[in-house]
C-alpha positions in Angstrom: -9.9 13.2 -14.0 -8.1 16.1 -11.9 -7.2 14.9 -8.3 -8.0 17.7 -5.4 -4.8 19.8 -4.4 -2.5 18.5 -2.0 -2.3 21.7 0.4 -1.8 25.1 0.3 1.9 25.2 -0.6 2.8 21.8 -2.2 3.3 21.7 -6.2 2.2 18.2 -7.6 2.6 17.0 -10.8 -0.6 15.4 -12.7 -1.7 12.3 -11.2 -0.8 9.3 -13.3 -3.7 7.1 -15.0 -2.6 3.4 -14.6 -5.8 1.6 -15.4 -9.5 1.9 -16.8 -12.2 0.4 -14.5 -15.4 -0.8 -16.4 -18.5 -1.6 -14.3 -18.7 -2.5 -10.1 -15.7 -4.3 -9.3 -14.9 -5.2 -12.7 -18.6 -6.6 -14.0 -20.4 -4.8 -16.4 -22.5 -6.1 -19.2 -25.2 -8.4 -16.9 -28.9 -7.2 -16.7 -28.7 -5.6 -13.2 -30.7 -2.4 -13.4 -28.7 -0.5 -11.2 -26.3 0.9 -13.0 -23.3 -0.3 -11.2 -22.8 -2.2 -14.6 -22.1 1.0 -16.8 -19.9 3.0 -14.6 -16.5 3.9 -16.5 -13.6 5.9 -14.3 -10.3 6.1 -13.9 -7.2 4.4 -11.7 -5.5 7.7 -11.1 -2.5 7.9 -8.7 -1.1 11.4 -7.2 1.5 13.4 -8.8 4.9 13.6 -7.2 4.8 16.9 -5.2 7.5 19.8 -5.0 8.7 21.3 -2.2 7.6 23.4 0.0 5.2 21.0 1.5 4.1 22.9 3.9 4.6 23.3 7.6 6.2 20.3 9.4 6.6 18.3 6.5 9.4 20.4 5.1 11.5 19.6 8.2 10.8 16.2 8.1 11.5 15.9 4.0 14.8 17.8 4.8 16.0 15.9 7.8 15.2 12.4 6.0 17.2 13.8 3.1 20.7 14.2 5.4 19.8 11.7 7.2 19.9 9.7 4.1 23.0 11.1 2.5 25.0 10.5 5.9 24.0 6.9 5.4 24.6 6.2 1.7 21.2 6.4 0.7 20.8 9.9 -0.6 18.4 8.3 -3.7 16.6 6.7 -1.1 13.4 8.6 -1.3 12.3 8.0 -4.8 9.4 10.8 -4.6 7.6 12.5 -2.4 3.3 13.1 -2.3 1.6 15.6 -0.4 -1.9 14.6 -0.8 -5.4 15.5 1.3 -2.8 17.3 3.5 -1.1 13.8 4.4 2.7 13.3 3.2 3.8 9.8 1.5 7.4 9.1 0.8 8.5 6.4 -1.7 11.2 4.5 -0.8 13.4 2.7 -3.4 12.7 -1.1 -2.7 16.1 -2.0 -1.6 16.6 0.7 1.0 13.1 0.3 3.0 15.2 -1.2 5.8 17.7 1.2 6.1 15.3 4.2 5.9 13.2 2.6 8.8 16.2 2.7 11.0 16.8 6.5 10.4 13.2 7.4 10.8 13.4 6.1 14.2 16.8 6.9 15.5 17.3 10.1 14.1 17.0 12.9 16.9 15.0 15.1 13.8 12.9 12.2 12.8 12.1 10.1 15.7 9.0 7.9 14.0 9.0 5.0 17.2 6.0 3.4 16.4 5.1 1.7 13.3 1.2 1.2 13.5 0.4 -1.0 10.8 1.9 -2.2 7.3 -0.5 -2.7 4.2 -0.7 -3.6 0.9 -2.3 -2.4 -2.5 -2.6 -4.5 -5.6 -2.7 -2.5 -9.2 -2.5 -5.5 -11.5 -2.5 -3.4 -14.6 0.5 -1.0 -13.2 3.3 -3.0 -15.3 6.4 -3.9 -12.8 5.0 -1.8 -9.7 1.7 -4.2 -9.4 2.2 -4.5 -5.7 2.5 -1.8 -3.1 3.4 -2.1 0.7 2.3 0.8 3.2 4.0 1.6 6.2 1.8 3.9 8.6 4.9 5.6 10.9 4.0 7.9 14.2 6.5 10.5 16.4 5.1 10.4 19.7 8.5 12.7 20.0 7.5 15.3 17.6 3.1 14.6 17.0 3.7 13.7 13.5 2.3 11.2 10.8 4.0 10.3 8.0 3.5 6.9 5.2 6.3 5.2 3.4 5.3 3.3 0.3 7.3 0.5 -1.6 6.3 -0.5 -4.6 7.1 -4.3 -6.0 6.8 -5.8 -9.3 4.7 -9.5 -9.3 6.8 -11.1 -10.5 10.2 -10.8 -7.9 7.7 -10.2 -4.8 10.2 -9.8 -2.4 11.1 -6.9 0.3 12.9 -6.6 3.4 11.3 -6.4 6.4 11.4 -4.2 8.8 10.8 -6.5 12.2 14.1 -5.8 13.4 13.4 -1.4 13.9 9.6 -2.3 14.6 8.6 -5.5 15.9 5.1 -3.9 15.9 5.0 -5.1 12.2 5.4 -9.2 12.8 1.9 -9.0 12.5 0.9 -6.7 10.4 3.7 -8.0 7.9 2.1 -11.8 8.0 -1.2 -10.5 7.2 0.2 -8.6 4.1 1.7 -11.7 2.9 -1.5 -13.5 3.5 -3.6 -11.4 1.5 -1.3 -10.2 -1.0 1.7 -12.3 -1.0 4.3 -9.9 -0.4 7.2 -12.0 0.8 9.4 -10.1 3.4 12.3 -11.3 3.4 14.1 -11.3 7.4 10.4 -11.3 9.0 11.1 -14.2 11.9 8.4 -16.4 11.1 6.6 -15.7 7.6 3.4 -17.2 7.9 -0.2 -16.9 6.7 -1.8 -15.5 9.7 -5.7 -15.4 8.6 -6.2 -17.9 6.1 -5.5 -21.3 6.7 -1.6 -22.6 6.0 -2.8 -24.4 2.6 -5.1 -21.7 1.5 -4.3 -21.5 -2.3 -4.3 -18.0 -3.7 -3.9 -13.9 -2.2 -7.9 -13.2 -1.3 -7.2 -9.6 -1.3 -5.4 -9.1 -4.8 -7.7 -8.1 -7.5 -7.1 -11.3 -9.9 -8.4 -13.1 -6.8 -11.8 -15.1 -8.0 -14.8 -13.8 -7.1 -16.0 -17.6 -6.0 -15.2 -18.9 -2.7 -16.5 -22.8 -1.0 -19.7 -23.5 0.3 -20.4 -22.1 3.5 -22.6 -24.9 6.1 -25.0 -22.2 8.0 -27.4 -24.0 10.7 -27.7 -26.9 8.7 -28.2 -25.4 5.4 -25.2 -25.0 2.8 -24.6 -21.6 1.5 -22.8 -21.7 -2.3 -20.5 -19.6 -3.3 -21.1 -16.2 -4.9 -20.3 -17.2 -8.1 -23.1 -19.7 -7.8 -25.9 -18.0 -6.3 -27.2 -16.1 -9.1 -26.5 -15.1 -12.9 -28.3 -12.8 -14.9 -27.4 -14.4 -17.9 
């Protein structure tokens, strides 16, 4: 599978195959005469991209680079991807923090708003099975830009990054809710969604397809696991 280019002046590296997918959502082999059941693709991630990125992006690669260095973090940035004309920076698990800080305080950078943080589960990618997202926005300079931190299951820990944007208390909870990322310095680390004693991730990809009755007007509504089977 070839990925589409990243942009006009960004070199990229062939995307990286970290899983096989057999079927729709992983079930394949039942008598539904779809076809959802024999579709065969690819998990393919980007390539890391060269410089030049193109435009903007170059300024802000460059100025996150000094301002990096000038902190003691010049291996910060672990790669960069320029993909679909949007530019994601991976940051080394350890620094997340400390890169946050410069991306807002920096007079180059100035990302002030931090408009959501996500997570991505790729249970098949050995020792980087979890991903958080951060979304980041200069109102300063008009410019979007992602960090992304990847985590290994089985030490699921990373810092958070409450203290530069408090807009991610939120946004943090619910990635620990539905992943369990755990990140470590959020004030109050909590499931946010799902009840406190809700047993499990819903949102990883190991999460069971079943579920608990649902009571609907009366009626009771079984799980999907129980509703129907074609075998």
């Amino acid at each position: 599978m070839t990925l589409e280019p990243t942009g006009p002046d960004a070199a990229t590296a062939p995307g990286e195959v970290i899983a096989r997918r057999e079927g729709m959502f992983g079930v394949h082999g039942t008598g539904d005469t779809s076809g959802y059941g024999g579709l065969s693709t690819h998990v393919e991630l980007p390539g890391a991209s060269t410089p030049p990125y193109g435009g903007w992006m170059d300024e802000v690669a460059t100025a996150l680079q000094a301002a990096a260095a000038a902190a003691g973090v010049e291996s910060a940035v672990e790669k960069v991807v320029v993909y679909r004309g949007e530019i994601t920076f991976f940051i080394r698990r350890e620094d997340i923090a400390a890169v946050a800080k410069l991306l807002r305080d920096d007079v180059l950078l100035r990302f002030e708003l931090c408009s959501g943080v996500s997570g991505v589960h790729y249970p098949d990618d050995a020792g980087r099975e979890l991903h958080a997202v951060y979304h980041l926005l200069s109102m300063t300079h008009n410019r979007r830009i992602r960090l992304e931190v990847t985590i290994p299951d089985a030490d699921p820990h990373v810092d958070s990054v409450c203290a530069t944007y408090p807009t991610a208390d939120w946004h943090e909870r619910e990635t620990f809710d539905f992943f369990g990322i755990i990140f470590d310095g959020h004030p109050a680390l909590t499931r946010i969604q799902m009840p406190d004693d809700w047993p499990g991730h819903p949102q990883r990809k190991d999460y069971p397809l079943g579920g608990i009755p649902v009571e609907y007007k009366g009626a009771t509504v079984p799980p999907p696991d129980e509703r129907r089977s074609y075998n």
